[in-house]
Phi, psi and omega in degrees: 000130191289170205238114187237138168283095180263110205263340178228148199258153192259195172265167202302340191321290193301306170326310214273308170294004178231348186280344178279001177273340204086036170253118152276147164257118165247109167277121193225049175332293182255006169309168164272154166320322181319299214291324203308297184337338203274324193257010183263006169312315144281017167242156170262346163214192189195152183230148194187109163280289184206011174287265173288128216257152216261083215235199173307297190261029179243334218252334211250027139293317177239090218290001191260357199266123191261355186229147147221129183268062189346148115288069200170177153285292183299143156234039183299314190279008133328033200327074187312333243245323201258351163288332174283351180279334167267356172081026195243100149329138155238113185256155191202161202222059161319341190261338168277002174256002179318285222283325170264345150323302179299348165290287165007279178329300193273000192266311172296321184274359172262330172311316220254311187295340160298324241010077184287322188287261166011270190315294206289337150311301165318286175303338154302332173270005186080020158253103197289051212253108160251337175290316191295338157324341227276157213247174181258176176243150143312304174305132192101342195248164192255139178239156197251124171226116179292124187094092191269031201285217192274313174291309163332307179275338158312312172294337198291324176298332202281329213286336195300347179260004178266349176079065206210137188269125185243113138239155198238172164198153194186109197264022176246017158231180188208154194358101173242330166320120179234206168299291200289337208203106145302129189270137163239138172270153162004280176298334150296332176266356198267330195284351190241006199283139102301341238186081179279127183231107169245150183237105165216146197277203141269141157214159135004282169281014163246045194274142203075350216289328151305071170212224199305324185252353171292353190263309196287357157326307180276145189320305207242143164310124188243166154248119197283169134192138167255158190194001189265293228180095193289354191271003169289332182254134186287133165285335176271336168270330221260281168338320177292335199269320174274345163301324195254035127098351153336301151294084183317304198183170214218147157209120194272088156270007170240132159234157178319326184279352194274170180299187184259338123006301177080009177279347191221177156201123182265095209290336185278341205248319211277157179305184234242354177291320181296308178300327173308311177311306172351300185267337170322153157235032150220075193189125187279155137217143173231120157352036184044037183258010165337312195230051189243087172203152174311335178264338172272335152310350178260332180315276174322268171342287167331323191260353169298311218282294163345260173330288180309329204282312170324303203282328171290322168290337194243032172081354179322329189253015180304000000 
């Protein structure tokens, strides 16, 4: 029976779903890299959220391996190119974290146009302030959302009870427009936007792809929220706009700054854009939990177990 490695644990779904495919499952949480490199020679697949990066000398460790299963979206700590080049699938389950990003999303942006976060800090200190509170509505205003993939368009649905104009843009697509959204080209979201939502994944090219001169495009004062990829928005282009009122406000659940894990941060050591944010008080954060719900870990999983059986079925271990 081929031998597949879960270097990060998954939901039990998936554990339960793959020895019924004719996978033994071996689980290795806390080996170090060393050791996992020393033992992947007998596995054929391997399951991985972000510990570990999936690189030249991690693939050319494992000469037997034929899946590599993402539990996520990104696949930046992947080397996709020398995995197709070695004949190694990359399964990845983008579709179990939609619904709760897109809650996720629209939960950052009525905080940051309400000020909730604000307010409720405030009345804990024993302050009772409502005109400086007084908050914007979504309605009536148009929001822009870059990247029209599977979180983009989750969000464009959840938008449908605000009475609000939804446009996308997207340049890795062609008739995307749908019931939730109008497709725009660029100079169009930059020119109708009140309202920037971005879903766009990470590479290479899009890294910044948000920054100086992409914020001062739009016509009009917006309001962010990332929920994608903190290294697509320069923080420091991001920082000037909301000092010069370009930007109303932010609401961050990814920064730039985090390891490629997304587990950590080393808050004293970040640079002086990041402190800045800190202290804004028109500005969100959340710990890179969008698409971090109970339901999407059972999701992912559903949506892994799937994809490998799919993948098995059409001869992938032949």
């Amino acid at each position: 029976m081929p031998f597949t490695l879960l270097i990060d644990e998954p939901h039990p779904f998936l554990q339960e779903a793959l020895p019924a495919m004719g996978l033994k499952v071996h689980a290795c949480y806390t080996a170090s890299r060393q050791e996992i490199l020393a033992m992947l020679p007998k596995f054929v697949g391997v399951v991985v959220r972000s510990r570990l990066s999936i690189d030249r000398e991690f693939l050319d460790s494992a000469p037997a391996l034929r899946f590599i299963a993402r539990e996520g979206v990104g696949v930046e700590h992947i080397d996709t190119e020398y995995a197709a080049q070695k004949g190694v699938a990359v399964l990845t389950s983008p579709e179990g974290s939609c619904h709760t990003v897109a809650e996720h999303t629209l939960g950052l942006l009525l905080c940051l146009m309400n000020h909730l976060a604000r307010a409720d800090q405030q009345v804990r200190q024993g302050q009772w302030l409502r005109e400086p509170n007084r908050g914007y509505e979504i309605r009536g205003k148009t929001v822009g959302i870059l990247g029209y993939g599977n979180m983009g368009r989750a969000f464009a649905q959840r938008l449908q009870g605000f009475d609000c104009r939804v446009i996308a843009y997207d340049k890795y697509k062609t008739h995307y427009a749908d019931a939730y959204a109008e497709a725009v080209d660029l100079p169009g979201l930059q020119r109708e936007s009140d309202i920037l939502s971005i879903h766009i994944p990470y590479m290479p090219s899009n890294h910044h792809f948000i920054g100086e001169d992409f914020l001062e495009a739009f016509a009009k004062p917006i309001f962010l929220v990332n929920t994608a990829r903190g290294l697509v928005l320069d923080t420091a282009a991001l920082v000037r706009h909301l000092q010069s009122g370009q930007v109303r406000g932010a609401a961050l659940d990814v920064l730039e700054y985090e390891e490629t894990s997304f587990d950590f941060l080393d808050f004293p050591s970040l640079p002086a854009p990041f402190q800045y944010l800190r202290q804004a008080d028109n500005v969100v954060l959340s710990p890179h939990i969008a698409g971090w719900s109970f339901e999407s870990k059972l999701a992912h999983a559903q949506v892994l177990a799937e994809k490998i059986r799919q993948w098995i079925e059409e001869g992938g271990l032949r």
